[in-house]
N, C-alpha and C positions, 0 to 999 in steps of 0.2 A: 761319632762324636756330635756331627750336627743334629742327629737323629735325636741322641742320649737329652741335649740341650733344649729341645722343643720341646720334647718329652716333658722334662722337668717342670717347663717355663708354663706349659697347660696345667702343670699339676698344684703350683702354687696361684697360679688366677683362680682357679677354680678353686682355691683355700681361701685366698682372700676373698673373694665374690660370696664366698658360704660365708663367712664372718662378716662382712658388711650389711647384708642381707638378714643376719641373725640380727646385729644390732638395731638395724632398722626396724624390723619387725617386732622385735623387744620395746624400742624406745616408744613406736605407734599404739602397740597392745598397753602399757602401761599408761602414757602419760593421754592418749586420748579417753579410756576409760575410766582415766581419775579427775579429769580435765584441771588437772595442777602440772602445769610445765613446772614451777618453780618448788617440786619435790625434789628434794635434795638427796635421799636414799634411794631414790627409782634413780637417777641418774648416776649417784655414786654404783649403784647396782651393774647397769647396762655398760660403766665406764671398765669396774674392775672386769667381768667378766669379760667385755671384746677383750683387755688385756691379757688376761692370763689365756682365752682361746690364741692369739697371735704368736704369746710366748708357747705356749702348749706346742701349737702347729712348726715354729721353728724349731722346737724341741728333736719333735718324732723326725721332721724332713731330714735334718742332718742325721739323723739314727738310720732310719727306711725312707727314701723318697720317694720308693716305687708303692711305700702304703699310698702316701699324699696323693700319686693317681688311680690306685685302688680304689680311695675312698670319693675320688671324683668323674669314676666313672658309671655309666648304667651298663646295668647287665640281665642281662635279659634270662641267665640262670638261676636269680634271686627265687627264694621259695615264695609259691602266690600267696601262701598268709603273712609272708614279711613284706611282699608288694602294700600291705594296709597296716600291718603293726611298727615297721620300723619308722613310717612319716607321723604317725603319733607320737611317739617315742620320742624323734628329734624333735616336732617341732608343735606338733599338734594340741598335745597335755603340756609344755610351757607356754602356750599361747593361752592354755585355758586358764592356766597359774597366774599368769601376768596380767588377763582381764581381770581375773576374781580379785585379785589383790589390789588393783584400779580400781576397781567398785566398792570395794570396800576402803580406800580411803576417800572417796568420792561424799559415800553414806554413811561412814562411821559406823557402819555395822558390829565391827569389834572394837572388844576395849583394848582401850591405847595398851601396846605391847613395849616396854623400854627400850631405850637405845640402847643400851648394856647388850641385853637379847636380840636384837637387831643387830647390832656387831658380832654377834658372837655367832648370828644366823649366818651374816655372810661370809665371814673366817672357814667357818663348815663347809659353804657351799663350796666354796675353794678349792676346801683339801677334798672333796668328792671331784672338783675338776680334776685333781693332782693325781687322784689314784685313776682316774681315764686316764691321762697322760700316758701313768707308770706300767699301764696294761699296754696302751699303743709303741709303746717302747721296747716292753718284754715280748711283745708279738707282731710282729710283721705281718701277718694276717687279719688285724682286726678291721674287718673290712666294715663297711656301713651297711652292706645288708646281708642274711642268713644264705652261704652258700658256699660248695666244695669248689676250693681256686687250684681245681686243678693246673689250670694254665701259668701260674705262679709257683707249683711245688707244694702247696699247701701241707704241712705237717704240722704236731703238735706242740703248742708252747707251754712248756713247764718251767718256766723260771720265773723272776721277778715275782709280782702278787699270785701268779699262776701256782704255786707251792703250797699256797694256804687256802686257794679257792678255785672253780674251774672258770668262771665268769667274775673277775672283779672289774671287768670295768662297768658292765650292769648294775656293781655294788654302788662302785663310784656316782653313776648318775641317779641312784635311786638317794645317795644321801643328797643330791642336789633338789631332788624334787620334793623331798623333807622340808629343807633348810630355806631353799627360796621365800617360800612361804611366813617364815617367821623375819628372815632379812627385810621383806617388805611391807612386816606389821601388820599382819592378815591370818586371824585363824580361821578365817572362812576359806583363804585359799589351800587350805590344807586338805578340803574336800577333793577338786582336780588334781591335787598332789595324790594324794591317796588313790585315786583312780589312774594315774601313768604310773604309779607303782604298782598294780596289778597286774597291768596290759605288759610291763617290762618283765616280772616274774611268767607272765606265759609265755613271754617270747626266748624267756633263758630257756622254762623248760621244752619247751618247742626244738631251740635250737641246738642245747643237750641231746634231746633225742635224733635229731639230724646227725651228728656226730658221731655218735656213738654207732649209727648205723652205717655213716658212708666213707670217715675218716679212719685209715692204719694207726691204729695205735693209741685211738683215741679210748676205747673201752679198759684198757692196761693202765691208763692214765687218771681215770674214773674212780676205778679200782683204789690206786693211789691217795688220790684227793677228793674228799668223798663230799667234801659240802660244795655247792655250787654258789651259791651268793654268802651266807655268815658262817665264819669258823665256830663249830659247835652247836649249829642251829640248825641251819638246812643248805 
């Protein structure tokens, strides 16, 4: 029990340490590259999403807490080209997203984009946090980097969004990296959007192909559910 309880208690620092740390980084990439502290959509921006990351993370902990230290731990069996795609992924293409969209209200590069579309950017972003959630929920394996958890039981998840696609939570952040860009008034930063959407489509197919070749039951599953990120597309 003592053990179970440490356990835990490392799992959620290490949750909240990763969300404070995002907000930070968020709120610096933003407001120093626009040098407007007093932007009122960067901040409602970095406010909703720490929230819905907190609520997300209390979501999954009560469902799997042993993802919450899955995904806080290093592992040294991660595949070497997710040692470089996955910290872009997380952190590296919204940092590019968050400066361009600073700079560009800095320079007014773009034309003004309405609030209307700006709400309705970060509504989207949301529901792309929501289906990561509903992937971390329907799968206890969705671990932070590319790799067979034997040590966990790793088998295949076919339920929740898993039924309609192989990789939705990939879907999930790919329509976040859409949306961000429009939430904060920037069709320039649609440029770094559009490029952490690329690097995420290799890393699905990358990690598709890892699966298929190292997971029981994953190729039967495949078979199954044949698009991996869009129902009727690919």
């Amino acid at each position: 029990m003592h053990n179970t309880s440490n356990t835990n208690r490392y799992a959620w620092t290490g949750t909240l340490v990763s969300i404070a740390v995002w907000a930070l980084v968020a709120s610096v990439a933003l407001f120093v590259s626009s040098g407007r502290p007093d932007w009122l959509m960067g901040w409602i921006f970095v406010g909703s999403n720490t929230a819905a990351l907190v609520v997300g993370s209390i979501i999954v902990g009560r469902k799997s807490p042993d993802l919450l230290l899955e995904r806080n731990t290093r592992h040294k069996d991660a595949k070497s080209w997710d040692k470089v795609l996955s910290p872009f992924i997380a952190l590296g293409g919204p940092v590019l997203i968050w400066m361009t969209a600073g700079l560009d209200k800095r320079f007014q590069w773009s034309p003004e984009i309405s609030q209307d579309i700006q709400i309705a950017g970060l509504a989207t972003t949301l529901i792309g946090m929501s289906l990561v959630v509903w992937s971390m929920v329907s799968n206890k394996f969705f671990s932070g980097v590319v790799r067979i958890q034997s040590d966990r039981g790793h088998s295949v998840a076919d339920c929740g969004p898993y039924r309609y696609v192989r990789h939705p939570g990939y879907a999930g952040f790919i329509v976040t990296y859409l949306t961000t860009p429009l939430a904060l008034g920037s069709l320039w930063a649609l440029l770094p959007g559009g490029i952490t959407v690329c690097v995420t489509v290799i890393r699905t197919w990358l990690e598709d192909q890892t699966l298929k070749e190292e997971l029981d039951g994953y190729k039967a599953y495949a078979d199954r559910v044949i698009y991996q990120l869009v129902p009727g597309l690919w």
